[in-house]
ZAKEMI-750582 format. One record per residue (C-alpha): residue number from 1; residue in three letters; z, x, y. Coordinates in steps of 0.5 Angstrom, whole numbers. Each point is the difference from the previous one (the first is absolute). Example, Ala and Ser with C-alpha at 12.3 -4.5 7.8 and 13.67 -1.06 7.14 Angstrom:
BEGIN
pos:1&code:ala&w:16&u:25&v:-9
pos:2&code:ser&w:-2&u:2&v:7
END
This chain:
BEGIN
pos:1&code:unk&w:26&u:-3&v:-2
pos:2&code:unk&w:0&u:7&v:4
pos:3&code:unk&w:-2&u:1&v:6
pos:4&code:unk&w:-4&u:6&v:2
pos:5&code:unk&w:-3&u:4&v:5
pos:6&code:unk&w:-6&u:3&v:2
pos:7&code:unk&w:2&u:7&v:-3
pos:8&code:unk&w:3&u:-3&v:-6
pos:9&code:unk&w:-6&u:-4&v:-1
pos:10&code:unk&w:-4&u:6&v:1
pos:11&code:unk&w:4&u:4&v:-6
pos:12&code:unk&w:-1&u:-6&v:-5
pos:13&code:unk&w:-7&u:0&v:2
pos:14&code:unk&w:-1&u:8&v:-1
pos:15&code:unk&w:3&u:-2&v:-7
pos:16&code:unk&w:-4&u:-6&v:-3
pos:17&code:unk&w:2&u:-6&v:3
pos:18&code:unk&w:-4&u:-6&v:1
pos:19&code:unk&w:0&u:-3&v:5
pos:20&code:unk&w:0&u:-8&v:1
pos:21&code:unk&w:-1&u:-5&v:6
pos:22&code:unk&w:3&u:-7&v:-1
pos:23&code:unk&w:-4&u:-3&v:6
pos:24&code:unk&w:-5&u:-5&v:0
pos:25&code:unk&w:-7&u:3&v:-2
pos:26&code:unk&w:-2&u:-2&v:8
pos:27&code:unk&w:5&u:4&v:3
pos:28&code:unk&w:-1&u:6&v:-6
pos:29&code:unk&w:-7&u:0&v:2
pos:30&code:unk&w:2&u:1&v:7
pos:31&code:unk&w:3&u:6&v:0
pos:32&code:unk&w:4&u:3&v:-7
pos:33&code:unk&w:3&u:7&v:-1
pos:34&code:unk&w:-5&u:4&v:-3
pos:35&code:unk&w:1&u:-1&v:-7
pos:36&code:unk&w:3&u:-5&v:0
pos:37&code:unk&w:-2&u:-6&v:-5
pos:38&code:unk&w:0&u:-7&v:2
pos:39&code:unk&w:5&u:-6&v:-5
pos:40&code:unk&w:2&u:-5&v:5
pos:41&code:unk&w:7&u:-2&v:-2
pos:42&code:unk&w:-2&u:-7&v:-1
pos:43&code:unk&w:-5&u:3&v:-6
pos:44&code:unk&w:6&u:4&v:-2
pos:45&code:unk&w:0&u:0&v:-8
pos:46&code:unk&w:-2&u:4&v:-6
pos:47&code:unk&w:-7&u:-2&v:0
pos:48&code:unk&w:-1&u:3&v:8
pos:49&code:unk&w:5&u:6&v:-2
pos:50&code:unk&w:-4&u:2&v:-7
pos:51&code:unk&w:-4&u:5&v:3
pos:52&code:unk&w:6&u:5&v:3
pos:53&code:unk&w:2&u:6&v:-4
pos:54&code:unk&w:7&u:-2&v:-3
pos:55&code:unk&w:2&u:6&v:-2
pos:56&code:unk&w:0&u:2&v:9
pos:57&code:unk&w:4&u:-2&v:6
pos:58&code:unk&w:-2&u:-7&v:3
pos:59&code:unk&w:0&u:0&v:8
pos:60&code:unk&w:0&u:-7&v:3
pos:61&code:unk&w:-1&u:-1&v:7
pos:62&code:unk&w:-2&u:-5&v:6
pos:63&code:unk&w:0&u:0&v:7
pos:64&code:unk&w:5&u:-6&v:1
pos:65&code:unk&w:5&u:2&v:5
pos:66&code:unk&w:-4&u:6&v:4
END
C-alpha cells in the first residue's frame, strides 16, 4: 500500500488510473470523488473487481480517518 496526495492522485488520474471507493454503498452514494466506483470492501473479491481494466493502475480509497 502507498499512500498519495491530491497532486499525486491527480497525476494517476491524468495517466488512466481508476479509482475505487471501498466504503459502504450508503456513504459512496452520499458523497464520492468524481469517477470514482463503488466496491465496499466487504464485497472485495474477483467477482466485484472483474469489470476494472487490469492492464491500468488501481486507486483504492475511503474517508475513514479524515
Amino acid at each position: 500500500m502507498t499512500t498519495i496526495g491530491y497532486p499525486g492522485l491527480r497525476r494517476l488520474l491524468d495517466q488512466g488510473a481508476q479509482l475505487v471507493e471501498v466504503l459502504p454503498a450508503e456513504e459512496y452514494a452520499e458523497m464520492h470523488l468524481p469517477g470514482a466506483v463503488s466496491i465496499p470492501l466487504k464485497s472485495l473479491d474477483a467477482a466485484t473487481t472483474a469489470d476494472l481494466n487490469r492492464a491500468r493502475p488501481v486507486v483504492v480509497y475511503c474517508w475513514d480517518g479524515l
